[in-house]
Every structure is written in structure tokens, then in C-alpha cells.
C-alpha positions, 0 to 999 in steps of 0.5 A: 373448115371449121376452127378446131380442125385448122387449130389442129392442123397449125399444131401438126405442122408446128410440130413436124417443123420441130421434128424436121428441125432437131432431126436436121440437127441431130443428123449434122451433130452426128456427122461432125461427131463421126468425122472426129472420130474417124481422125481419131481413129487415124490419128490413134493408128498412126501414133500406135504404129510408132508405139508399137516400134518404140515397145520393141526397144522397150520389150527388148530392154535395149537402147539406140535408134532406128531410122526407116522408110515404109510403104511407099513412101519416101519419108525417112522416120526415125524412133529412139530410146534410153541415152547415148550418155546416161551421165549427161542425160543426152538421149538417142537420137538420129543424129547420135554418133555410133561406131559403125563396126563391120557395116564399114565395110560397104563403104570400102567396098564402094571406094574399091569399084569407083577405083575399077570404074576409073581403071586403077584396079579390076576384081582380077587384079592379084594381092601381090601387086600391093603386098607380096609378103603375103603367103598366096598372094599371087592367087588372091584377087580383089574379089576374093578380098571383097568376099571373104574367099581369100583364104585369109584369117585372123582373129581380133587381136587388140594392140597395146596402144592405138594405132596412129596411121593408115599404114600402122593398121595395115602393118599390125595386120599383116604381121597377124594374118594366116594365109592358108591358100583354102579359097572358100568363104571365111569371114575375116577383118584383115581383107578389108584392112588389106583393101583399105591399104590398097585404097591408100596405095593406089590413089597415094592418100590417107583412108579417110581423104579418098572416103570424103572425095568419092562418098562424104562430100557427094552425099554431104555427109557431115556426121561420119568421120573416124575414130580421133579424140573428137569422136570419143568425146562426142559419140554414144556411149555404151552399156552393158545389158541389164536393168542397171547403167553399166558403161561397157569397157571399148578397146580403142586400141583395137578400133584403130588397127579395124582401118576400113572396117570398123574405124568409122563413127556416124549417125543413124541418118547418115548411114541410111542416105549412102545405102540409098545413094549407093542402092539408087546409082547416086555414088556408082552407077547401077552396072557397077553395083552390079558387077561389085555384088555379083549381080545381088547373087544370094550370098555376101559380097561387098559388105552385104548379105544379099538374099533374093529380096533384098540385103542385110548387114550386121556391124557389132563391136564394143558393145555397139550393134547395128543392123541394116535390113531392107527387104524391097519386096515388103518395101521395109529398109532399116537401119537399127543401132543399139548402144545397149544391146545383148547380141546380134541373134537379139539384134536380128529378132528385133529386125524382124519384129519391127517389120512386122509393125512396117508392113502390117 
């Protein structure tokens, strides 16, 4: 072989060498590049999806929080926007107090079939045993009063001053309530007052103590109490809908005569742990769910709207509102409560949008 051609071929493989060398490089840049793109890419889509549900609040120009679970995951999440008091420039949160309103009356509901579950009380166990006084109360039953079927009404009458006992609301109640003996649904507060004042009759204790017994303590509930001083001080405030701060008048006064359906305060945590515990047969056994919602019929029953997938709830007084909504065939349970809201036809909307962004 002569010089030249072994010179010629030290070149050649001088620079195949380089080439294998910088493509072997450039191949690993590439892939280390791709990786991090990728975890961007995962990244961005997990902090748009919560950009996306903090946008609904944005959009909608409202205020409070939503705590949710999605998929199939187990994880609680939560996001917040605007103040639970714009003055001392707290913000909302998970654990920021709201008036639960109507969505209290579940818990009375739950309180009602752990007393049928113990042989105190049956769903066929007339009115008139507690409160005789009551037109038709022979024909009124404890189901009836779980389901808005009574034939009770009433308005929302607000007493002059707060009510100071169990006993006062109810009294405030049936000096108020209409009796017609027209057995068809009708939404009314008075049934769950009259209930709460069963609650109080049967077991010889106030609202509250039978609520911590059988509810607050099991699940360790420590962020739910009703309406006192404390509470006023220290849950969110609310405001009136608009660009500006506008705190919005609360009747305490009526808040106190809603004993068992909306004297209640808690967190948005809170409330999401006693619908899971009450829907998993952690408070009363899944037989007993059964019997107090009527087997889930498609209805209301028990302080729920059930709908073949699942049950809703809508709790709006004071300038609160607060909407439960799980729908386990799209595996999407929330809760939402807004201190600065408009109405329950906005409060429902935006339920929808932000299972929409769950599921997608």
C-alpha cells in the first residue's frame, strides 16, 4: 500500500470518528432536550388544569372556594379566589368558614336515621307524638318531613332579635308554619326545624350536642360549629356582586331561628369529609343510606337532589352559596362556596363548567 493511500485512509477514519462522535452527542442532547420538554409539557397541563378552574372564578367574578376529588384519585384538591375579609385582607381558603345554609340539612337527615337505627324513631312515626298542636300532624310522618311532602309551608320570616335556644326556634317556627294536609313536595325550612326539635326531644339534648355525638367527633370535625359570637367573628364575610367591595347585609336574627337547616358554619374541607363518610357507610351503614334516600330514587330526599348518577345539593342564604355536586359516573365530587356570588342559576353554571375542566 502505498503512503498516500494509508495517509488517506487515517483521514477517513479520523473523521468517521468525529462524526460518530458528535452524532452520539448530539443524539444524547437531543434526548435529554426531549425529556425536559415532555416534563414541561406535563407540567404545563397540570398547572393549566387548575388555571383553567381558577379562570371559572375569575370569569365569573365571584369569590370562595372549591374542594374536589377527580378521576380516580382519592387526593382532595382545592382552589380559592377573592377574601373571606377583604378589610383584613384574609383570603379564602379550604379551611375559611362559610354558613352552610340549606346543605345542613343532611346532617339533620343523618342525625334522624342514626335515631331509626337505634329504635328511637321509624320514617312512619307520626308528628303528633312530638308536636300535636300541629294541624294534620296525625297524618304527617318522619319521611314526610325528610322529603318536603308534609304539607307544611312557610316563608322566611326573620325574628326581631336572635333566637337563643333550640327551643326558641322551634316555638318561632310553629307559631309561623301553614298546615295544609296537601301531601305533595314543597320545599320548606319548618320541616327540618320541626326535625331538629325531634332530634332534641327524643334524645333530651341540645341540636349541637347530638350533632358532635353521632357526626363531629367521629369524623374529627373540628371546623363546624353553629352560629355564636365566635363564628361571626371568624368566619367569611360576604359581599355583594360587582367590581366593587360591598359587604352584604346577614340577618343573624333569621340565621338563628334555621335550627337544623342552616345555623350551621363550617369549612369547605369539612363539609366534602361528612359527604364522603356519609356516602362510604363511615357514620351509618350503606342499608341505612338506603332506606333514608329511598334507595337514591330520582328525587329529593334527606337533604339531597339524587339524579341517576349521583346527588347535588344547593345551600344559598345571606349572600353565601354553596353547591355540592358529584357525579360518580364521571368520577367528579365537589364542593363549591362562594362568599360573593350572584345566584344559585350562576352557582349551578359554574358546577358544570368546572366538571367540564375534571374530566376533560
Amino acid at each position: 500500500m502505498k503512503k498516500t493511500d494509508t495517509v488517506l485512509i487515517a483521514v477517513i477514519l479520523i473523521f468517521l470518528g468525529i462524526f460518530v462522535y458528535w452524532g452520539f452527542k448530539t443524539s444524547n442532547v437531543a434526548k435529554k432536550k426531549q425529556i425536559r420538554d415532555t416534563t414541561r409539557i406535563h407540567t404545563r397541563h397540570k398547572e393549566s388544569k387548575r388555571q383553567q378552574l381558577q379562570a371559572v372564578f375569575k370569569n365569573d367574578k365571584v369569590w370562595g372556594t372549591l374542594v374536589y376529588q377527580n378521576g380516580e384519585s382519592h387526593k382532595i384538591k382545592s382552589v380559592s379566589a377573592g377574601y373571606a375579609n377583604y378589610d383584613k385582607k384574609i383570603k379564602n381558603s379550604s379551611s375559611t368558614k362559610y354558613m352552610l345554609a340549606s346543605l345542613q340539612k343532611s346532617y339533620t337527615a343523618t342525625m334522624i336515621q342514626i335515631l331509626i337505627d337505634n329504635g328511637k324513631l321509624s320514617m312512619n312515626t307520626k308528628l303528633n307524638q312530638f308536636y300535636p298542636g300541629v294541624r294534620y300532624s296525625n297524618k304527617i310522618t318522619i319521611r314526610n318531613l325528610l322529603d318536603h311532602t308534609s304539607g307544611i309551608q312557610m316563608g322566611e320570616p326573620a325574628p326581631k332579635v336572635s333566637l337563643t335556644s333550640d327551643s326558641s326556634a322551634v316555638a318561632w317556627t310553629l307559631s309561623h308554619l301553614k298546615s295544609t294536609g296537601k301531601m305533595y313536595w314543597s320545599y320548606t325550612n319548618a320541616n327540618y326545624i320541626l326535625l331538629a326539635g325531634i332530634i332534641t326531644k327524643v334524645t333530651n339534648k341540645p341540636y349541637i350536642s347530638v350533632l358532635n355525638q353521632y357526626i363531629l367527633k367521629p369524623l374529627k370535625l373540628k371546623n363546624t360549629a353553629e352560629l355564636d359570637t365566635n363564628i361571626i367573628n371568624s368566619s367569611a364575610k360576604t359581599y355583594i356582586f360587582g367590581n366593587n367591595i360591598i359587604l352584604h347585609p346577614v340577618s343573624y336574627s333569621l340565621t338563628s331561628s334555621e335550627l337544623g337547616c342552616g345555623n350551621l358554619y363550617t369549612t369547605p374541607l369539612d363539609y366534602f369529609k361528612f359527604v364522603s363518610a356519609l356516602e362510604n357507610g363511615k357514620l351509618i351503614p350503606i342499608n341505612a343510606l338506603n332506606e333514608l334516600s329511598r334507595n337514591h330514587e330520582t328525587a329529593y330526599s334527606a337533604g339531597f337532589y339524587y339524579f341517576p348518577e349521583g346527588q347535588r345539593a344547593d345551600g344559598i342564604d345571606n349572600g353565601y352559596y354553596n353547591f355540592y355536586y358529584d357525579d360518580k359516573s364521571k368520577h367528579a365530587n365537589m364542593i363549591l362556596m362562594l362568599n360573593k356570588g350572584v345566584s344559585d342559576t350562576q352557582g349551578r353554571a359554574m358546577i358544570q363548567q368546572l366538571e367540564n375542566i375534571l374530566v376533560a
